[in-house]
C-alpha positions as CSV (number, residue, x, y, z in Angstrom):
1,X,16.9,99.0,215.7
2,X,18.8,99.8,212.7
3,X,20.4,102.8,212.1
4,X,21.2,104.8,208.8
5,X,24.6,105.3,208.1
6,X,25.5,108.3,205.2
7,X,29.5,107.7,203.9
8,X,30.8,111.2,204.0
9,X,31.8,112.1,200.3
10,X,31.5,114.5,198.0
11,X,27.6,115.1,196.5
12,X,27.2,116.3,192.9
13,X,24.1,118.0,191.3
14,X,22.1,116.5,189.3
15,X,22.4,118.5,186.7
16,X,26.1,118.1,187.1
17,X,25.4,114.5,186.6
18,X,23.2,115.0,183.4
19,X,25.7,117.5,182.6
20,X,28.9,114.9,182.7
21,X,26.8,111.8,181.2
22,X,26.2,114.4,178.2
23,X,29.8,115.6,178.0
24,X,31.0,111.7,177.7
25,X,28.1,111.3,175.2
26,X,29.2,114.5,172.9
27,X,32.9,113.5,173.7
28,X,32.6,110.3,172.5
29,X,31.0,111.5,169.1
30,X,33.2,114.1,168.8
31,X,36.0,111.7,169.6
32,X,34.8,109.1,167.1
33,X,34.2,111.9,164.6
34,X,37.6,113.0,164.6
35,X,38.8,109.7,164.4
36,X,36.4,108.7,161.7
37,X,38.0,112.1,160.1
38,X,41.9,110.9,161.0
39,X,41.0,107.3,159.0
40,X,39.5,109.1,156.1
41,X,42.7,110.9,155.9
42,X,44.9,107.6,156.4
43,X,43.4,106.4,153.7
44,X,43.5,109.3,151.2
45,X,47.2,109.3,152.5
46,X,47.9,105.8,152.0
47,X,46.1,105.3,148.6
48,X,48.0,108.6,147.5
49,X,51.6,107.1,148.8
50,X,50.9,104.0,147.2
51,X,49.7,105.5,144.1
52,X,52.9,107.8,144.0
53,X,55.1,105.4,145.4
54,X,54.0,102.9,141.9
55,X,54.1,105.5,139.6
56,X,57.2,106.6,140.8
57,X,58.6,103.3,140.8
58,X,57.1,102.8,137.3
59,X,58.7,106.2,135.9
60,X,62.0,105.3,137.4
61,X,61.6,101.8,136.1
62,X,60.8,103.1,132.9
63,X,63.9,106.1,132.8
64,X,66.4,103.1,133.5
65,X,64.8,100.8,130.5
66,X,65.5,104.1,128.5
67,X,68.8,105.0,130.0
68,X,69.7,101.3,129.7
69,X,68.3,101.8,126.0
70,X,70.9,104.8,125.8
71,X,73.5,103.3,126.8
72,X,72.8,100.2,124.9
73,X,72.6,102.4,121.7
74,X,76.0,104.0,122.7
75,X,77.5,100.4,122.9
76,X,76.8,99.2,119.7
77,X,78.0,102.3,118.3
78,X,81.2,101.7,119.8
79,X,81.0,98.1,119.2
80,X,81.2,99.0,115.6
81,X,83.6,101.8,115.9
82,X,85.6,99.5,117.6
83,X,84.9,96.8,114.6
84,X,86.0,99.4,112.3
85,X,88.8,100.2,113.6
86,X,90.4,97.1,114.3
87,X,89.7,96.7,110.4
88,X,91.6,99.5,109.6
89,X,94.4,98.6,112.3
90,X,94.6,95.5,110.0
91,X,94.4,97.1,107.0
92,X,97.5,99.8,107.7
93,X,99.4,97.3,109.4
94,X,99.0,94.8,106.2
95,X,99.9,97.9,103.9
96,X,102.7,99.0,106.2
97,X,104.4,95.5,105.9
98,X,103.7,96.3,102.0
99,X,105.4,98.9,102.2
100,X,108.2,97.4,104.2
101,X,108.4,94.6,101.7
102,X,109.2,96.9,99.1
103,X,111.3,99.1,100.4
104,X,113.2,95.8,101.2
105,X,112.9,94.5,97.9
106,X,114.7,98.4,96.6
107,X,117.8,96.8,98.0
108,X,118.4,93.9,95.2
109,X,117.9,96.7,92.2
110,X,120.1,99.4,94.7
111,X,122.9,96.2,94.8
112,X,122.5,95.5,91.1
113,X,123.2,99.0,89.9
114,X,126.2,99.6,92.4
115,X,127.5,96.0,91.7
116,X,126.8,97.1,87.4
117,X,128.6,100.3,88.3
118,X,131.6,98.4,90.2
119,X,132.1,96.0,87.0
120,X,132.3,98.7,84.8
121,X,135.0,100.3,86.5
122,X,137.1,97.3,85.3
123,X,137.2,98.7,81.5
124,X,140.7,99.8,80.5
125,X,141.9,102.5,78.4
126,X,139.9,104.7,76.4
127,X,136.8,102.9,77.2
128,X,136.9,104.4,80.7
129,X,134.2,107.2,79.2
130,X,131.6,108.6,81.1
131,X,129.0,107.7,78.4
132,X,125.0,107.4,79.0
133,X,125.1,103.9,80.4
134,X,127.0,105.4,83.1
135,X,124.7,108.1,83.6
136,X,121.4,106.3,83.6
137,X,123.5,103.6,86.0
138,X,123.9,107.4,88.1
139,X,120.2,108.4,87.9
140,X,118.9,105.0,88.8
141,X,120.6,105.0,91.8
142,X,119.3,108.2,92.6
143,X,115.9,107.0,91.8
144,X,116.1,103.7,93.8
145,X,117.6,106.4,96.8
146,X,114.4,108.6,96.5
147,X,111.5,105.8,96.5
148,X,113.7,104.3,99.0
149,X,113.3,107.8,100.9
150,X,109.6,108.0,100.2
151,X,108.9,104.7,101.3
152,X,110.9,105.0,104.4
153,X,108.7,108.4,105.3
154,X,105.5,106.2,104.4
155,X,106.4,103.4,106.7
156,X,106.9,105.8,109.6
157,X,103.6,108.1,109.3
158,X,102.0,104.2,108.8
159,X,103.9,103.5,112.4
160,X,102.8,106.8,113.9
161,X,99.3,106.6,112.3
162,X,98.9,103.0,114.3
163,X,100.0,104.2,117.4
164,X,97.0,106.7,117.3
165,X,94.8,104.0,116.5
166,X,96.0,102.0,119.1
167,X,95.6,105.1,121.4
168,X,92.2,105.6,120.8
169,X,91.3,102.0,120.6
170,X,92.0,101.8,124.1
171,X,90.2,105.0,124.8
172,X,87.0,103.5,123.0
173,X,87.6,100.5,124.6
174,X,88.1,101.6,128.2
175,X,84.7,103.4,127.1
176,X,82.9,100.4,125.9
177,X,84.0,98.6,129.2
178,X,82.3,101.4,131.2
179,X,79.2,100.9,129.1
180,X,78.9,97.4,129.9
181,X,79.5,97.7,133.2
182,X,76.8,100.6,133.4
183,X,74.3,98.0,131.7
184,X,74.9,95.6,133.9
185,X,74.6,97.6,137.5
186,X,71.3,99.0,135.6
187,X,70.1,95.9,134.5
188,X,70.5,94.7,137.7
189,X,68.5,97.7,139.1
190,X,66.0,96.8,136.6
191,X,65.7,93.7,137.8
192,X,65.5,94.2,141.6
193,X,61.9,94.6,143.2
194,X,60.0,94.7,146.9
195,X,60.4,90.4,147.3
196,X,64.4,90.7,146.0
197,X,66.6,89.3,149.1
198,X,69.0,91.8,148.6
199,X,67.3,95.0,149.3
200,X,68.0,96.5,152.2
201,X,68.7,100.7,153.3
202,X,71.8,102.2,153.2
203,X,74.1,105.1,154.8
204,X,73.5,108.3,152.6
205,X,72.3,106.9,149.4
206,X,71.2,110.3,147.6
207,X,74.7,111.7,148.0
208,X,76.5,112.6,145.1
209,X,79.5,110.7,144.5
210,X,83.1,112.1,143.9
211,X,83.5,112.1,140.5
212,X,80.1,112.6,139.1
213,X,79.5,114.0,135.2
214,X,76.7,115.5,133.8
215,X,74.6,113.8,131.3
216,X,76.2,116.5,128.6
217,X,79.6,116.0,129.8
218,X,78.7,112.1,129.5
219,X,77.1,112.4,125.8
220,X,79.8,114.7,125.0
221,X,82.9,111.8,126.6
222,X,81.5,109.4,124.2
223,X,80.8,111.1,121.1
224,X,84.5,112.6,121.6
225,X,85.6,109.4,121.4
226,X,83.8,108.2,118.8
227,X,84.5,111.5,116.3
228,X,88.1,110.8,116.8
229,X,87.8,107.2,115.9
230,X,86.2,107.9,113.1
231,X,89.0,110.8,112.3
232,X,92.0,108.9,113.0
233,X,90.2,106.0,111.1
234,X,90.0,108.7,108.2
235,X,93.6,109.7,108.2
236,X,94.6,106.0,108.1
237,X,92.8,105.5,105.1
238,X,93.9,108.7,103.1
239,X,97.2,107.2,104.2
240,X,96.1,103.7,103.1
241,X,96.0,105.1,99.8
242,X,98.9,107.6,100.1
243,X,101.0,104.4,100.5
244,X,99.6,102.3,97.4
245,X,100.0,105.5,95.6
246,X,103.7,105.8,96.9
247,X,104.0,102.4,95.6
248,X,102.7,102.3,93.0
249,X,104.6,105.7,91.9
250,X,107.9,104.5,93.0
251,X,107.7,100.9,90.9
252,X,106.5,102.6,87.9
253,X,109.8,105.0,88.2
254,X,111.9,102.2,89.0
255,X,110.6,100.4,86.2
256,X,110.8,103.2,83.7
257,X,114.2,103.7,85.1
258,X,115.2,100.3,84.4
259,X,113.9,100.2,81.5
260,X,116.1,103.3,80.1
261,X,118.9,101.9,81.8
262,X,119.2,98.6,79.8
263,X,118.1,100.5,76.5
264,X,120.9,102.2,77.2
265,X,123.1,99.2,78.1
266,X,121.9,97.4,74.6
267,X,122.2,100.4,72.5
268,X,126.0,100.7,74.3
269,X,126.8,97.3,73.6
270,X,125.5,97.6,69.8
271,X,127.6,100.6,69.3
272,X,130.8,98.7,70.8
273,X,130.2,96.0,68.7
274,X,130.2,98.0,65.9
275,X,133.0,99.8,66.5
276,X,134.7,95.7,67.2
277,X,133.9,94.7,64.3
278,X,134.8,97.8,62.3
279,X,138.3,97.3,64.6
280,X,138.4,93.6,63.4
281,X,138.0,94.7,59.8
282,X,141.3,96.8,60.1
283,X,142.8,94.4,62.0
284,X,142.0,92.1,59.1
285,X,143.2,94.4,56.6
286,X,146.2,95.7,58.3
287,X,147.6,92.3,58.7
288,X,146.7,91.8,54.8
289,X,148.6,95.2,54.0
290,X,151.9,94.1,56.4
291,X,151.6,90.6,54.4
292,X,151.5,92.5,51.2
293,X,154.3,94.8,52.6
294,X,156.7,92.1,53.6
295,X,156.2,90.4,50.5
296,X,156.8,93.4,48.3
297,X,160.0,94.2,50.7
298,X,160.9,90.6,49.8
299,X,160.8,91.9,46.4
300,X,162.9,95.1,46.6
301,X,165.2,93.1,48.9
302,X,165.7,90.7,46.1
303,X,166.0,93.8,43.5
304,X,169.0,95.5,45.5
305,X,170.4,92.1,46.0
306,X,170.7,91.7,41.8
307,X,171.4,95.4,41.4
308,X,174.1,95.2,43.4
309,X,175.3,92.4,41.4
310,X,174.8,93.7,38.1
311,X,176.6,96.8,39.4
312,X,179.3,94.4,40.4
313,X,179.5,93.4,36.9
314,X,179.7,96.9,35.3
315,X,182.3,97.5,37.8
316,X,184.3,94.3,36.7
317,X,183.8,95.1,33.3
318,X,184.6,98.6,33.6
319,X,188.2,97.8,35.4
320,X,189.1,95.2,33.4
321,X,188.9,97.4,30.7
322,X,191.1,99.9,32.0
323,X,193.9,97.5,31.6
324,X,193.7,97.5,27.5
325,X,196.9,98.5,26.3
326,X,198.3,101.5,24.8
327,X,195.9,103.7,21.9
328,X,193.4,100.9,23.1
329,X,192.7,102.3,25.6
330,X,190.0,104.8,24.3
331,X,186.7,106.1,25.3
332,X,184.8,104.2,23.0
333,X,180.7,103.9,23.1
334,X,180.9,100.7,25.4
335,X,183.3,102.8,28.0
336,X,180.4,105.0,27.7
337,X,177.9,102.9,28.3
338,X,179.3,101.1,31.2
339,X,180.0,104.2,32.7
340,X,176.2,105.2,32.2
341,X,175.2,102.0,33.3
342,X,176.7,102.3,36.7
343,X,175.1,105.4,37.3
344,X,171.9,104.5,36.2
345,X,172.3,101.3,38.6
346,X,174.1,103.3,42.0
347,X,170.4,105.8,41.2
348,X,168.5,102.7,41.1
349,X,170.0,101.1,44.1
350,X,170.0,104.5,46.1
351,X,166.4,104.5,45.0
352,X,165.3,101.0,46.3
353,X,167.6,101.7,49.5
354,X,165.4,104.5,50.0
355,X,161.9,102.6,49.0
356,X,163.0,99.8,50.7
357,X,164.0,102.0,54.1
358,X,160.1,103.7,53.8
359,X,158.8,100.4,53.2
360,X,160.6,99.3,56.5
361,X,159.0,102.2,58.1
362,X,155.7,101.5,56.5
363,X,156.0,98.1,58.2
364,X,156.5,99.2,61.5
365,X,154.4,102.1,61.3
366,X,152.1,99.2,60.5
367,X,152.6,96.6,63.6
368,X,152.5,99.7,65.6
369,X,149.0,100.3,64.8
370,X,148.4,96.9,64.8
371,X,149.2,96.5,68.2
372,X,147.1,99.7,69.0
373,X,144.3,97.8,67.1
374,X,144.5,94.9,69.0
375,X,144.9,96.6,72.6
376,X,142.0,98.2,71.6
377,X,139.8,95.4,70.3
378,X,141.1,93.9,73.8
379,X,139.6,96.9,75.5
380,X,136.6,96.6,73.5
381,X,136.3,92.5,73.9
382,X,137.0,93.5,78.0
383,X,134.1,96.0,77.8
384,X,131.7,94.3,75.7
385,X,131.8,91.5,78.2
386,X,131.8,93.7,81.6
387,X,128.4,95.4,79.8
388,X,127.2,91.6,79.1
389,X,128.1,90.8,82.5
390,X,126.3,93.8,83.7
391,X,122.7,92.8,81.8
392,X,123.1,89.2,82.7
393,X,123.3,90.6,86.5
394,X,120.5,92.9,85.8
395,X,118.2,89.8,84.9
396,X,118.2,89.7,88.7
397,X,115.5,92.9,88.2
398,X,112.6,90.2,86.0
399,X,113.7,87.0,87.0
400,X,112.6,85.1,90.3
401,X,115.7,84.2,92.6
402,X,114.7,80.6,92.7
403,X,115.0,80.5,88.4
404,X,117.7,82.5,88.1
405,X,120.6,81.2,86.5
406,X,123.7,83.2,85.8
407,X,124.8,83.6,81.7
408,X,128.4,84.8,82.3
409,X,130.1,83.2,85.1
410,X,130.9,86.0,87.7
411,X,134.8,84.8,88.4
412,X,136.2,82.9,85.3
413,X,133.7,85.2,83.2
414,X,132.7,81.9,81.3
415,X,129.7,81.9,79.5
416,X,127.0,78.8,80.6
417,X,125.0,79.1,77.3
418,X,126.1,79.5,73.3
419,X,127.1,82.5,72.9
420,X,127.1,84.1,69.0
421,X,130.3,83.8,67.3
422,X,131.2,87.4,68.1
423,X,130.5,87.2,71.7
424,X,133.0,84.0,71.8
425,X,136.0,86.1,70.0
426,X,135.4,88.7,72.4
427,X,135.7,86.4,75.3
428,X,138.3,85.0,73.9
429,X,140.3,88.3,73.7
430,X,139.6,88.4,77.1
């Protein structure tokens, strides 16, 4: 017969059983509510993240399009600073060799007046004067010194001025490089998004790097720069124009100046050929008066030559007479007039002795001063043609090297063209 077996355990209520099936019931709801609760959250959470984590990226996307704008902007302002000023680094540098060209060109006119100066120190005599040839000669030297002075100083504030240009082309361009490199690296942040390859995370990437300026301090960088383009490119063009003024200033003087100069050589050369030609007349007369002289000493030569023999024949006349014999020999009206017509002709005689011995004085008196004449007309022939030599060398100033062909040879001091008549006596005197 069968028998019951009971497995020894532990026996629970039945309410405790009712009371455990209803805790797993309300556990389970309370369970799924609060995990109903937790996904409600996830997705508030999630669609919040997402929706800040687009707008962010769109703001951030948007702050580099206008920081890359900003820069961009910045660029082409420095791309035209830059333009600028390597227009006005070619402008002062083209007026600088201007400037250079003619203070190199101040040396033919400087050579001209020292070499004008040099002949003129081969006059002789009294023509050694300090007269106003010689002073203008004096003050254009002194002219062609002081725009040779102010052009120096010109070239060298032009030198210094394109040094600071250079200086602060290389700041603006060490600047512009930054900015392009900036637009780049942004550009390429611009660029980048959630399928580019080369995203990935990095060590530390909000740190602040070594280094790092303020926007201000960057605005401020740049506009520092370009204000002091835009300054240096001002001084360089007030110089610019300091140096055509300079020019322009010191060609006008040297002009003027050579102007006065040869007015003063012509009017020189018109008063010394005046004073030739007034010489030439008195040589011409002089030599007519010694002719005149020598023919009328001739004369009185010829006079005391028949004076003396017409006193020979009183003489004879009067001793012969002295030998008449006895009474005969009387003072009668011919011993009388012999004897007055001896001393009439020893007064005469003594008289065209003495004419004749001023006459002779007269003559030499007479070569003398023709010989100063002619030293002198010399002197003046010698001078006349250093001062021709001098504006023939001064043609040098108007005419171009290539065309210019000398009038008065330099050594044998030979003319190469026709000269007028007076001209040719003076070189021949020469």
């Amino acid at each position: 017969m069968a028998t019951l077996s009971v497995k020894p355990s532990q026996r629970f209520q039945l309410p405790d059983w009712h009371t455990n099936s209803y805790l797993l019931s309300t556990n389970a709801q309370l369970q799924r509510d609060a995990s109903h609760q937790i996904r409600q959250e996830a997705r508030v959470l999630r669609n919040e993240t997402n929706n800040q984590t687009i707008w962010d990226e769109h703001d951030n996307r948007t702050r580099l399009v206008e920081r890359i704008d900003t820069v961009n902007r910045w660029k082409e302002m420095l791309d035209k600073c830059l333009t600028d000023l390597d227009a006005e680094i070619d402008a002062l540098t083209q007026m600088k060799d201007s400037a250079e060209q003619n203070l190199q060109a101040k040396n033919l006119p400087l050579d001209v007046a020292i070499e004008c100066l040099t002949l003129r120190e081969s006059r002789r005599d009294i023509d050694v004067v300090k007269d106003p040839v010689e002073d203008e000669l004096h003050k254009e030297v002194e002219v062609i010194e002081a725009t040779k002075k102010a052009l120096q100083q010109k070239v060298s504030q032009a030198f210094e001025q394109l040094c600071l240009l250079q200086e602060v082309r290389q700041q603006l361009n060490s600047d512009h490089r930054g900015k392009m490199e900036t637009l780049e690296i942004d550009r390429g942040c611009l660029s980048l998004n959630l399928r580019s390859p080369n995203i990935s995370l990095k060590v530390d990437p909000t740190r602040v790097p070594d280094g790092s300026t303020t926007l201000q301090q960057w605005d401020d960088f740049s506009q520092f720069n370009k204000d002091r383009g835009e300054a240096e490119m001002k001084a360089a063009t007030e110089l610019r124009e300091a140096i055509a003024l300079t020019i322009a200033e010191t060609n006008n003087e040297l002009e003027a100046q050579r102007v006065a100069t040869e007015f003063a050589f012509r009017k020189r050369l018109r008063e010394m050929e005046k004073v030739y030609s007034e010489l030439k007349w008195q040589e011409k007369n002089t030599l007519e008066e010694i002719a005149e002289l020598q023919e009328d000493i001739r004369h009185l030569e010829e006079d005391l030559r028949t004076k003396f023999l017409s006193l020979k024949l009183s003489h004879t006349r009067l001793e012969a007479r002295t030998y008449r014999p006895n009474v005969e020999l009387c003072r009668d009206q011919a011993q009388y007039g012999l004897t007055d017509e001896v001393h009439q002709l020893e007064a005469t005689i003594a008289a065209l002795k003495q004419k004749l011995a001023q006459a002779q004085d007269a003559l030499d008196a007479l070569y003398k001063h023709l010989a100063r004449l002619q030293a002198d007309i010399a002197c003046k022939a010698n001078s006349m043609l250093l001062d021709t030599k001098c504006m023939d060398t001064r043609r040098k100033l108007t005419v171009p090297a290539e065309k210019f062909v000398p009038e008065v040879d330099t050594f044998t001091r030979t003319t190469n063209s026709t000269l007028s008549p007076l001209k040719s006596c003076h070189l021949e005197l020469a």
